[in-house]
N, C-alpha and C positions, 0 to 999 in steps of 0.2 A: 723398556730398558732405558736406563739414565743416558748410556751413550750413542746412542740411536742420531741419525741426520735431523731428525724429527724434532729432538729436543731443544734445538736452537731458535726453531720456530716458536715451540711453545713457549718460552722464555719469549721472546720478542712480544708475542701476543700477549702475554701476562704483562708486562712490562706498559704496553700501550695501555690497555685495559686499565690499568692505575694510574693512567696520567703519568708515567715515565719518561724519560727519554731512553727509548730501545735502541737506536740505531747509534747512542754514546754506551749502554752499557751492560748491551745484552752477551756480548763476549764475557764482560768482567764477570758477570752472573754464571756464565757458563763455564768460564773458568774456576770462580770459586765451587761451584755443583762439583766437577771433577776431582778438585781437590779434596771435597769433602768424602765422595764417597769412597777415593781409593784409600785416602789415612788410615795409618792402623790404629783403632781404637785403644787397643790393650796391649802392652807388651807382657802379659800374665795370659794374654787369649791368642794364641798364633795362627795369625791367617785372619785376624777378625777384620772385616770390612764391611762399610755400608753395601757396597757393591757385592757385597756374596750374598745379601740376604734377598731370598727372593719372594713374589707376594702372597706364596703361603706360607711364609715365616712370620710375617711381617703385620702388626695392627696400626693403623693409623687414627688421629684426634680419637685414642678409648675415652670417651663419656664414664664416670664414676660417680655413686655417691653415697652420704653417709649420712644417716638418719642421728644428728647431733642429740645425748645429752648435754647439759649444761655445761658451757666450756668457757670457763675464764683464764686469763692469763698466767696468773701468779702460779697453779698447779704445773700448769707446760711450763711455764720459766725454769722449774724447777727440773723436769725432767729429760731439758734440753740440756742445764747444766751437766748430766750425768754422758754425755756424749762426747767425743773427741773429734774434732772437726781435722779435716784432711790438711795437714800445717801446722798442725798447733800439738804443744807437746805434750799437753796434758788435759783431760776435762776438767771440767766445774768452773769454765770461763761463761762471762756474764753475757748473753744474748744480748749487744746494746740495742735498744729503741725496737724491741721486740714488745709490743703492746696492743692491746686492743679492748675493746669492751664484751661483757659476759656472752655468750651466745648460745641459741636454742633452736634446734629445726634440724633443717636438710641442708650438707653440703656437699657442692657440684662443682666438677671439675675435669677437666682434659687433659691425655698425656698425651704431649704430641707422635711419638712412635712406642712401641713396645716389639719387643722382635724375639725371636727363639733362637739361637746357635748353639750347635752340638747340647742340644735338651738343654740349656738355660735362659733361663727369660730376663730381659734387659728395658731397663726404662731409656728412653732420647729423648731431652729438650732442647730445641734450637733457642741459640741467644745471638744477637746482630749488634749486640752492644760495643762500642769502640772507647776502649782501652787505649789508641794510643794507633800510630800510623807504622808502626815496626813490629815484628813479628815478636820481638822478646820481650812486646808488652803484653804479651798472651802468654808468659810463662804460667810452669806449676802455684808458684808462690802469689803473683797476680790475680788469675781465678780466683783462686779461696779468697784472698781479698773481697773482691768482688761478691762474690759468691756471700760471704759473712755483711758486708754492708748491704744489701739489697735482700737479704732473709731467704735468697735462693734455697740455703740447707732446709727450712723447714718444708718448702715447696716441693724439693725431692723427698724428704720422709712423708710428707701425705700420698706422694707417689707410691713410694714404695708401700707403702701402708694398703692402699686401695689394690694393688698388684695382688700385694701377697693373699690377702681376703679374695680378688677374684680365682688363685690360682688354688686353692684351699676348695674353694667350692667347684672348679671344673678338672682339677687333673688329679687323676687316680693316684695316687701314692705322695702326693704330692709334699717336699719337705723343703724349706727354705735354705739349708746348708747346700744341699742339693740342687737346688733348681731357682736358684734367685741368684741370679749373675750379678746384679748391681746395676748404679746410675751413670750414665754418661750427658753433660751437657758440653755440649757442643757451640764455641764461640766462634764462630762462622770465619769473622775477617783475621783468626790466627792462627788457624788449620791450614798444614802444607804438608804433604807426604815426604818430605826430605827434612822435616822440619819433625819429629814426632811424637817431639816430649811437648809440645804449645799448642794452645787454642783447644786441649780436652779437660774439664775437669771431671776427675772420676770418685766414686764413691759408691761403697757397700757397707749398709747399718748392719749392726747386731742383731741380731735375731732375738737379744733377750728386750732389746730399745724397742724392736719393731711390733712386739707382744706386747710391751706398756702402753705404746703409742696406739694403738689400734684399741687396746682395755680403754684407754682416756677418751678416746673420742666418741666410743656409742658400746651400748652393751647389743645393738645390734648386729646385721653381719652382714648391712651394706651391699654395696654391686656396683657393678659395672655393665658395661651395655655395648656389644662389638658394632 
């Protein structure tokens, strides 16, 4: 358990272990842990907490991957345009400096948590990125900022992509309206449980984007690895 006597220690020894200074900042560490897990993630999910999930709910770094057909840019530019990013009023905005060269093979990749609450499954990535030394630089409108300069949205859609295809092949009945909670990333130094609109950005694709995006990328059917 996260608030265990225990925990303080491990943070300290983690902390050393990395060449840190523990003894300046293993509080701050364990102060930010507390914060994050008692936050409410969702005010659309009640009662939702890191702290409720427990570790058979719960997947840590899921390994994924996707047996690529040929995948060049200008196809996905376009079908990113077809998206509405969380902030923006409308789609068919331009992905700026979304580019890359043709590619072919295998891609791999990790989500850092995936969790289950009341039978929905949920993506979590940690981000430690500093916005700014005040909590109202971690608002709503801030993230997506962020989030849209740094191509973060497409890193959640191959997320959720990867999810969905692993949850298709292990869970009986399985329907994405259903059973696909959505993304949370989680901006570490703007999360405060008094605080509970900052430091989350959150986000749920469409189910018709997440069937393109998934047909785009491989006529395979892909995996993941617990």
């Amino acid at each position: 358990q996260w608030n265990q006597p225990a925990t303080r220690d491990l943070v300290h020894e983690q902390l050393r272990a990395h060449g840190l200074a523990a003894d300046e900042f293993s509080e701050v560490v364990v102060e930010m842990l507390g914060k994050v897990m008692t936050a409410p993630l969702d005010e659309n999910v009640p009662g939702l907490t890191l702290g409720r999930i427990t570790a058979l709910q719960r997947l840590r770094e899921l390994e994924f991957y996707f047996p690529l057909q040929r995948l060049a840019t200008e196809p996905l530019r376009a079908l990113l345009q077809e998206y509405r990013l969380p902030g923006e009023r409308d789609s068919g905005s331009e992905p700026e400096g979304f580019s890359f060269p043709p590619v072919r093979g295998m891609l791999k990749g990790f989500i850092d948590l995936v969790f289950e609450f009341q039978n929905r499954f949920y993506v979590v990535d940690w981000k430690s990125n500093l916005l700014g030394n005040r909590i109202e630089d971690y608002s709503a409108a801030a993230l997506a900022g962020e989030i849209r300069r740094r191509h973060y949205y497409f890193q959640y859609q191959l997320y959720t992509a990867a999810l969905d295809r692993y949850l298709r092949l292990r869970l009986p009945g399985y329907s994405y309206e259903q059973h696909f909670g959505g993304v949370y990333y989680l901006f570490l130094r703007g999360i405060d449980p008094a605080r509970p609109g900052f430091g989350i950005h959150r986000d749920r694709l469409a189910e018709s984007f997440v069937r393109k995006l998934n047909g785009m990328l491989s006529g395979g059917a892909g995996g993941l690895k617990p």
